[in-house]
C-alpha positions in Angstrom: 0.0 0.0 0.0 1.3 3.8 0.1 0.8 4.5 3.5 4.8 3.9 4.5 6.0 5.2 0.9 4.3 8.6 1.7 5.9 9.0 5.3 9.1 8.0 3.6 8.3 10.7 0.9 8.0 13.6 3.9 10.6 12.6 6.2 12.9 15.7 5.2 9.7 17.4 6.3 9.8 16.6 9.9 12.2 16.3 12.7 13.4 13.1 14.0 13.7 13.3 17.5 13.3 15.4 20.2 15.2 15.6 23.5 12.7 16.3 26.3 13.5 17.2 30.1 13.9 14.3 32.4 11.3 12.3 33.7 10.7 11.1 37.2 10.2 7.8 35.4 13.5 7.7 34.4 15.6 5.8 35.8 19.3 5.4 34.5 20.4 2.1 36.1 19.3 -1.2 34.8 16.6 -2.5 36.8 17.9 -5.9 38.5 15.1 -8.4 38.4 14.5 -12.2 38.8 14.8 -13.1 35.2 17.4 -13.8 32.5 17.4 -11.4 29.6 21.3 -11.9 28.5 20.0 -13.4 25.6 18.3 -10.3 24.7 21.0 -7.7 25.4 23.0 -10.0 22.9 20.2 -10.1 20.3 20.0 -5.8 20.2 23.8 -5.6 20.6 23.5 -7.7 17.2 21.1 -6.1 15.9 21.9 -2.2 16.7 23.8 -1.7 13.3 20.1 -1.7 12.0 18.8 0.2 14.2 21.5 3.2 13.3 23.0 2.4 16.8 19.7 4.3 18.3 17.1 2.7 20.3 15.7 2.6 23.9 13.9 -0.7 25.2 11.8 -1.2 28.2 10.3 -4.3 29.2 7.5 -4.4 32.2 5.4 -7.1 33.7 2.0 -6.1 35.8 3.5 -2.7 35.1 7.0 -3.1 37.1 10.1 -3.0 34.8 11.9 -5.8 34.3 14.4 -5.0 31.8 16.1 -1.7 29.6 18.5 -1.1 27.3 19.2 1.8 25.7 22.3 3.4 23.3 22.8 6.0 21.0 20.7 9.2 20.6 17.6 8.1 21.4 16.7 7.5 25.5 13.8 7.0 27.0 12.6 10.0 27.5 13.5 11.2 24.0 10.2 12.2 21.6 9.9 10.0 18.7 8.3 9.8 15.6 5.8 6.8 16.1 4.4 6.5 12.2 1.7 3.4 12.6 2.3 2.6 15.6 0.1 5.9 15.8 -2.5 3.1 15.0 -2.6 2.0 18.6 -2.5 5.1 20.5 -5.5 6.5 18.5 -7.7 2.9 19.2 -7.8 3.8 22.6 -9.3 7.5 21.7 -11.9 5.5 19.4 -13.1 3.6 22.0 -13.1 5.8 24.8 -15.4 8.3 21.8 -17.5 5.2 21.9 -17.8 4.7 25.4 -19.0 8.5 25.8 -21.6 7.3 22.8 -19.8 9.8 20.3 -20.2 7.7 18.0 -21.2 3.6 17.5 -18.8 0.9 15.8 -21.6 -0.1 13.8 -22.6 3.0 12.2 -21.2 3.5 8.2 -19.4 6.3 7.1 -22.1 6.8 4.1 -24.5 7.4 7.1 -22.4 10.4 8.3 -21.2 11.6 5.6 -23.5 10.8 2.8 -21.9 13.0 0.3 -18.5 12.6 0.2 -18.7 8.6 0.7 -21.8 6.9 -1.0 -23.3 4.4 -0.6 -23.0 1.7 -1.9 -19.1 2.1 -2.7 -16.9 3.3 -0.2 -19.5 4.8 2.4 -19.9 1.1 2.9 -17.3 1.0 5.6 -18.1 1.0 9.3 -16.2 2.3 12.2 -15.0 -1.2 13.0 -14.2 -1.9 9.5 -12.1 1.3 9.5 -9.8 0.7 13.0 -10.0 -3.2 11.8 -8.3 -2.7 8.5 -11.2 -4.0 6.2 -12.5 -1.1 4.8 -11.5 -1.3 1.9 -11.0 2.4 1.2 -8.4 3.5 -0.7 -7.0 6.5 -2.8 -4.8 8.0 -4.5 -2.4 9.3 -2.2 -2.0 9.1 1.7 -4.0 12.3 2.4 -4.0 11.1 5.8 -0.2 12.4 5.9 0.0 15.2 4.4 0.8 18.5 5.7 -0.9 20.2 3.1 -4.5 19.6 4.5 -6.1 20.2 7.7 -7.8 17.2 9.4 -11.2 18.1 7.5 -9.7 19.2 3.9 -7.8 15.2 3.9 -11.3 13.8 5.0 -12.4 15.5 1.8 -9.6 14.4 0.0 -10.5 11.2 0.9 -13.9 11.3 -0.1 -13.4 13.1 -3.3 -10.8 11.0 -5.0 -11.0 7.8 -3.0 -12.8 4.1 -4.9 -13.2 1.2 -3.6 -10.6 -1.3 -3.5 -12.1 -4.5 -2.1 -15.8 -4.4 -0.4 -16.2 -3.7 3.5 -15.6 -6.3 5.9 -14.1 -8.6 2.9 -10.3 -8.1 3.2 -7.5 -6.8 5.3 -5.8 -4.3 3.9 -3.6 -2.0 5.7 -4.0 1.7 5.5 -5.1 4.5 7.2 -7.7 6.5 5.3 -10.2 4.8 7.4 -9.1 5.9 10.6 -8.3 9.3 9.2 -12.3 9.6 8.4 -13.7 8.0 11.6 -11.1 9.9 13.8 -12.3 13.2 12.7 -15.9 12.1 13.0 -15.5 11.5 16.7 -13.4 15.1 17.3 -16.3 16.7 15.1 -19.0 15.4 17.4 -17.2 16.3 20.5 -16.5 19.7 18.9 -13.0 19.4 19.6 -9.8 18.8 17.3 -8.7 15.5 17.1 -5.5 16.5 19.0 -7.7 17.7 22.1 -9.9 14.8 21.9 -6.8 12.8 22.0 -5.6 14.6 25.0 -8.5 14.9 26.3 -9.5 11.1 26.7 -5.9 9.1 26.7 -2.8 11.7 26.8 -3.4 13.9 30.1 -5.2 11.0 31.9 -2.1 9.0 31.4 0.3 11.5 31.7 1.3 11.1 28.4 3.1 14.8 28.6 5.4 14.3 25.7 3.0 12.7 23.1 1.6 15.1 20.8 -0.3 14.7 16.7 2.2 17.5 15.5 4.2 15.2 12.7 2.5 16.4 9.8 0.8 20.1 10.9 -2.2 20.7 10.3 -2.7 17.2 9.3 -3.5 15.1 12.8 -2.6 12.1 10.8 -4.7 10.1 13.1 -3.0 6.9 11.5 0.4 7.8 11.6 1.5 11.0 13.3 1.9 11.2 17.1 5.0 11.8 18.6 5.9 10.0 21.8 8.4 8.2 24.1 9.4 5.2 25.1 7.7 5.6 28.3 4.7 7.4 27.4 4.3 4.5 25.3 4.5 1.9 28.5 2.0 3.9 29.9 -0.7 3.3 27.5 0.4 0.0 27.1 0.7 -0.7 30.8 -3.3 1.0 31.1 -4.0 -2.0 28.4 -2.8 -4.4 30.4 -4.5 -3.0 34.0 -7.7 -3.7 31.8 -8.4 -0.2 30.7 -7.1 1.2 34.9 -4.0 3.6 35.7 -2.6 4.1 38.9 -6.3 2.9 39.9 -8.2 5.2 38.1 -10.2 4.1 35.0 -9.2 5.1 31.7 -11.3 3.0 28.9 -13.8 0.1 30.1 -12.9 -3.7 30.3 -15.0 -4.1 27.4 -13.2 -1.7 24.6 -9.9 -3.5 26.3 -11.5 -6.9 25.1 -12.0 -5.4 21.9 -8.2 -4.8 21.4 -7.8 -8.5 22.3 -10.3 -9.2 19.7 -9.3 -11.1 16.0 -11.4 -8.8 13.6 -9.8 -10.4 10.5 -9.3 -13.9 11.0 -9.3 -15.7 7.9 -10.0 -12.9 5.8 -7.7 -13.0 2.5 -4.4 -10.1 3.2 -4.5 -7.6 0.8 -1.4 -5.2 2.3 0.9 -6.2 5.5 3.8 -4.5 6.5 4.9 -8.3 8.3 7.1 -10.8 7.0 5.5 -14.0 6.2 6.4 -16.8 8.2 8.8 -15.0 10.4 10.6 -17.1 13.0 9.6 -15.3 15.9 5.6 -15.2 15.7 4.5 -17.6 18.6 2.4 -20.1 16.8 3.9 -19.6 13.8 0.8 -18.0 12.1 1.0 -14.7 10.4 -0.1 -11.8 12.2 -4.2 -10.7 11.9 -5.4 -8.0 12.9 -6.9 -6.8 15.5 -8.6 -3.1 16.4 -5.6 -0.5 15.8 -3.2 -2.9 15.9 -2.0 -6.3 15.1 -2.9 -10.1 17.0 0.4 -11.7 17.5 -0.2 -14.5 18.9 -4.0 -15.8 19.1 -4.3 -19.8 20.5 -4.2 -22.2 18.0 -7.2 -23.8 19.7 -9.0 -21.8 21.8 -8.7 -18.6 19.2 -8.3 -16.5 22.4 -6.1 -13.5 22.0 -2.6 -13.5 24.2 -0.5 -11.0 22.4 -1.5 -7.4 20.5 1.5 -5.3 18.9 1.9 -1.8 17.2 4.5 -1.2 14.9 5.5 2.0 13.1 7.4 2.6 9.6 10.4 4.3 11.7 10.9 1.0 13.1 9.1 1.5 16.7 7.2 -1.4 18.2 5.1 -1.9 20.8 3.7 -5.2 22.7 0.9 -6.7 25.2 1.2 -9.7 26.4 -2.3 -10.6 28.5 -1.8 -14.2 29.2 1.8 -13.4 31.2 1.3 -10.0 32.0 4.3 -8.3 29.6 4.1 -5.3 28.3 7.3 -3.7 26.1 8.2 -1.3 23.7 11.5 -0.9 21.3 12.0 2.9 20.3 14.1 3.9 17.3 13.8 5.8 14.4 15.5 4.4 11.1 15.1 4.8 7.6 14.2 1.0 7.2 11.6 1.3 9.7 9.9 -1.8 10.7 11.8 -4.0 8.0 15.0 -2.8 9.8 13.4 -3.7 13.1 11.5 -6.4 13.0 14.0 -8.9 13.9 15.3 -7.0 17.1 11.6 -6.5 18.1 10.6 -10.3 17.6 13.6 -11.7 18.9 12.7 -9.4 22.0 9.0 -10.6 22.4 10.6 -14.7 22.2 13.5 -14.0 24.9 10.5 -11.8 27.6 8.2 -14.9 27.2 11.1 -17.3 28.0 12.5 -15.7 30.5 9.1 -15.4 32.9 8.2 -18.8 31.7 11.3 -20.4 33.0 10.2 -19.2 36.5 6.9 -20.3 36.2 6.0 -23.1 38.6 5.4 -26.6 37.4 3.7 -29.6 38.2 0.4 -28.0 39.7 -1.7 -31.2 40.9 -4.4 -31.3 42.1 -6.0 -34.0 44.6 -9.5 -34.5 46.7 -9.5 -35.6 50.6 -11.9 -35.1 53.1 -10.3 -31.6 54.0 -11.2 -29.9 50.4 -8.7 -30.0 47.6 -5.1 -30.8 48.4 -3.2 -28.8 46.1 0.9 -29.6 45.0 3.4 -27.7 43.0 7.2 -27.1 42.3 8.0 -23.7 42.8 10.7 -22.2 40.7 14.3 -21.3 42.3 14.4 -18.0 44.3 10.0 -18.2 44.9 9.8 -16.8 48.4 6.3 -17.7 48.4 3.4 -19.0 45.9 0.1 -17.7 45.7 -3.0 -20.2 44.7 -6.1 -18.4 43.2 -9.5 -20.7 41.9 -12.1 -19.7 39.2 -15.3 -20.6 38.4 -14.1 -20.0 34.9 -11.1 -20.5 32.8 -7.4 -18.8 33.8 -5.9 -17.9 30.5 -4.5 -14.8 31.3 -4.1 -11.7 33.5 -6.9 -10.5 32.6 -9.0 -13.6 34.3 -7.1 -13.7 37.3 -8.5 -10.7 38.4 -12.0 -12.1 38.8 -10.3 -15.4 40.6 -10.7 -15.8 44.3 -7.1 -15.7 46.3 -8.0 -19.3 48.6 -3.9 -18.2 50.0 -0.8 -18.5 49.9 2.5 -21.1 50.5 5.8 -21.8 51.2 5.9 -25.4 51.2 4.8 -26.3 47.8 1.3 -27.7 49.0 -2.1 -26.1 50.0 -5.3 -27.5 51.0 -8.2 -25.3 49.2 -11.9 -25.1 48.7 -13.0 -27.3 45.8 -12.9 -24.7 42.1 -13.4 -25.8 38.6 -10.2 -24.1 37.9 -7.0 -23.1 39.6 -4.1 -21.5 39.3 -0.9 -20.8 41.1 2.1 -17.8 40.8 5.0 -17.2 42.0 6.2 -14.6 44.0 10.2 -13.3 43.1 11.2 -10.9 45.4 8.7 -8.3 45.2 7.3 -9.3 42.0 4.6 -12.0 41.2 5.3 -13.7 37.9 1.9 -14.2 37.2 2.5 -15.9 33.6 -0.3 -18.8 32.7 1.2 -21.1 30.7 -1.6 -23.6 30.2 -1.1 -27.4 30.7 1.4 -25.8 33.7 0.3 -23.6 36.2 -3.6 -23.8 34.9 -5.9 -26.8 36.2 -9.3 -27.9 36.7 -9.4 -31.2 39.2 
C-alpha cells in the first residue's frame, strides 16, 4: 500500500527526534530483576547496526520494569516519531469516543457523511471496518499524511478521490484513510480537534506529557502521526494491560480493552501487510491478523483467544501486550528501514521476555481430593519466596481472568489445602514481583 511510501516521501519534512526534560520515570540504572534477559542484550547488541545504533527498550510485567536497554541518541525520554504505531495510541481514543456514545462501531461512514462517501461504494465501511483494516478504502495518495491539508480538507480528500478497493468487511488491507475519516468524526462530534480529543481522553489521563499529533501540521494524521516516548508509550500499554485502569483510576472500560484482544480479520484474504510472512519469531507460527488498531500476535491455536496485541511504526518502533503473562514492552528507534529494519530485534525481544518469565513459572500444579477440600501440590521455581493459589469458576488464560479469581492463600511449602474450584491456578512470587504468567497445561488446572 502507500501509507509507508508517503511518510518516507515527507521525512525531510519533519524532525526526528526530540530531547525532552527528564522524567521522574527515568531511571538510568538497569533494573535488577528475577529473570534472564542476556539473551536479549545480545540479540539488540547484534542487531543495533540496524537500528542506526539508536534505540531505547523497556520491558514491564504487571507494570513493574523488568528489563532496559538503551544506546545512542535516542533515551527513554526522547520524543519520537511513532508512524503506525500511531494506530494504537488512537484505538484507545476510538473507543473511549465510543464509550461517551460519540459515536457507534456499527454505524457507516455513508450514514455520516452521505456526500463525500456513497453508498454503496466506499460509504460502505463501518467504524470497526475502518480501526479493523477491512474497509477497503483506498485513494490516490496518503491524504491522511500530508501536511498540506487540515484534518477536514484530507477527509475531503479522501472522499473526493477515494474508490473502492475491495468491499467492506471482505479483506485486510492496511492503511489508514479509514481511521483518518472516523477519527475526525469522533473530534467533530465532540466539537473538539482530534488532538484535544486525543488529549482529552488518553494523553493527560495517562500522563502522556510528551506525546503530541504534531508530525505532519495541520494534518493530525490520526493513522500515523503522534510523537511520543518510550515511556509514554509503557504507559498506554501498561493502562491496556490493568484492563483499561491507571494508577487505579479508569481510563477505557474492560470491554473496549477486550476489543483490542479481539481477532477482527481472521481468515480474511491479506490484501497489504507491512509483516514478513512466516517470520521465525511469531509464537504459533501464524501470520499476524489483525486486530482493532493494531496487530494479533499470537492468538491460540485452539481456543482462538487472543494472548498477544502489537503496534509497529514505519520508523521502526514497536510496541507489545502480552495478557496471558502480564508483559508489556516497547522498542524505540527511528530508522530509515523502519519496521523491515526492526522487526528482527523487536521479535527476537517478544521470544526472549516470554522465555524468561516462563522459565520461573512453577510446574507440576496437581491437584487431589481428601476429606479436607482439595489438596493442592506444586514445584516452585528457584528463588519463589512464596506461591500464591487463586480458583475460578471459569477458565485462567491470562491476567486478565485472574483478576475475577478468588485468592484461597498462599504457601511456602509447595502444598495447600483449598476449597473445591473448577479451575486453579498458582504464581509465583520473586522478590517483590509475582510472575503471574499462565502457561496452560502448567500452572492452569481444573481437578
Amino acid at each position: 500500500m502507500h501509507l509507508n511510501l508517503a511518510v518516507a516521501a515527507l521525512s525531510l519534512l519533519t524532525q526526528a527526534t526530540v530531547s525532552l526534560p527528564s522524567s521522574p520515570d527515568r531511571d538510568p540504572g538497569r533494573v535488577p530483576g528475577p529473570y534472564d534477559f542476556r539473551d536479549a542484550t545480545t540479540l539488540l547488541e547484534a542487531e543495533l547496526p540496524k537500528l542506526s545504533g539508536n534505540v531505547a527498550v523497556l520491558v514491564r510485567q504487571n507494570g513493574r520494569e523488568i528489563y532496559r536497554f538503551q544506546r545512542g541518541t535516542i533515551d527513554f525520554d526522547t520524543q519520537t516519531r511513532m508512524a503506525s504505531l500511531t494506530k494504537s495510541l488512537s484505538s484507545g481514543v476510538i473507543l473511549g469516543a465510543v464509550e461517551d456514545g460519540l459515536l457507534t462501531l456499527d454505524e457507516r461512514v455513508g450514514d455520516a457523511y452521505p456526500l463525500l462517501f456513497p453508498r454503496p461504494g466506499i460509504g460502505d465501511a463501518t467504524v470497526l471496518d475502518c480501526w479493523a483494516m477491512r474497509h477497503g478504502i483506498d485513494a490516490p495518495l496518503a491524504y491522511e499524511h500530508l501536511p498540506f491539508f487540515t484534518h477536514w480538507q484530507s477527509v475531503v480528500q479522501i472522499g473526493t478521490n477515494g474508490f473502492v478497493l475491495f468491499p467492506a468487511g471482505e479483506r485486510l488491507g492496511y492503511d489508514g484513510a479509514g481511521m483518518q475519516v472516523t477519527g475526525y468524526l469522533a473530534a467533530q462530534r465532540a466539537g473538539l480537534s482530534w488532538e484535544a480529543l486525543a488529549s482529552q481522553r488518553i494523553l493527560h489521563p495517562l500522563g502522556m506529557n510528551a506525546t503530541d499529533y504534531l508530525q505532519f501540521t495541520p494534518n493530525p494524521c490520526v493513522p500515523g502521526g503522534a510523537r511520543s516516548t518510550a515511556l509514554d508509550v509503557m504507559r498506554f500499554a501498561d493502562m491496556i494491560l490493568d484492563e483499561g485502569q491507571f494508577r487505579g483510576q479508569p481510563i477505557l472500560q474492560p470491554a473496549s480493552i477486550e476489543r483490542f484482544f479481539t481477532n477482527h480479520t481472521r481468515g480474511l484474504p491479506v490484501e497489504g501487510s507491512p509483516f514478513p510472512a512466516m517470520h521465525p519469531d511469531y509464537p504459533y507460527g501464524v501470520d499476524p491478523d489483525y486486530g482493532f488498531g493494531g496487530w494479533v500476535l499470537a492468538e491460540h491455536p485452539t481456543s482462538q483467544h487472543v494472548e498477544e496485541i502489537v503496534g509497529a511504526g514505519a520508523w521502526g518502533s514497536f510496541v507489545w501486550m502480552d495478557r496471558r503473562r502480564g508483559l508489556t514492552a516497547a522498542l524505540i528507534t527511528d530508522v530509515p528501514a523502519g519496521s523491515q529494519a526492526s522487526v528482527r530485534a523487536s521479535l527476537g525481544l517478544f521470544t526472549v521476555a516470554r522465555a524468561a518469565v516462563e522459565a520461573r513459572q512453577i510446574e507440576g500444579l496437581r491437584a487431589a481430593a481428601s476429606s479436607a477440600g482439595v489438596t493442592l501440590s506444586w514445584t516452585p521455581p528457584a528463588g519463589a519466596r512464596s506461591v500464591r493459589v487463586v480458583g475460578s469458576q471459569e477458565p485462567i488464560r491470562d491476567v486478565f481472568d485472574l483478576r475475577h479469581a478468588d485468592v484461597l492463600g498462599t504457601s511456602r511449602s509447595g502444598q495447600l489445602v483449598v476449597p473445591p474450584y473448577p479451575y486453579y491456578a498458582a504464581t509465583a512470587a520473586l522478590g517483590s514481583l509475582h510472575n503471574s504468567a499462565l502457561i496452560p497445561g502448567v500452572n492452569s488446572i481444573a481437578p
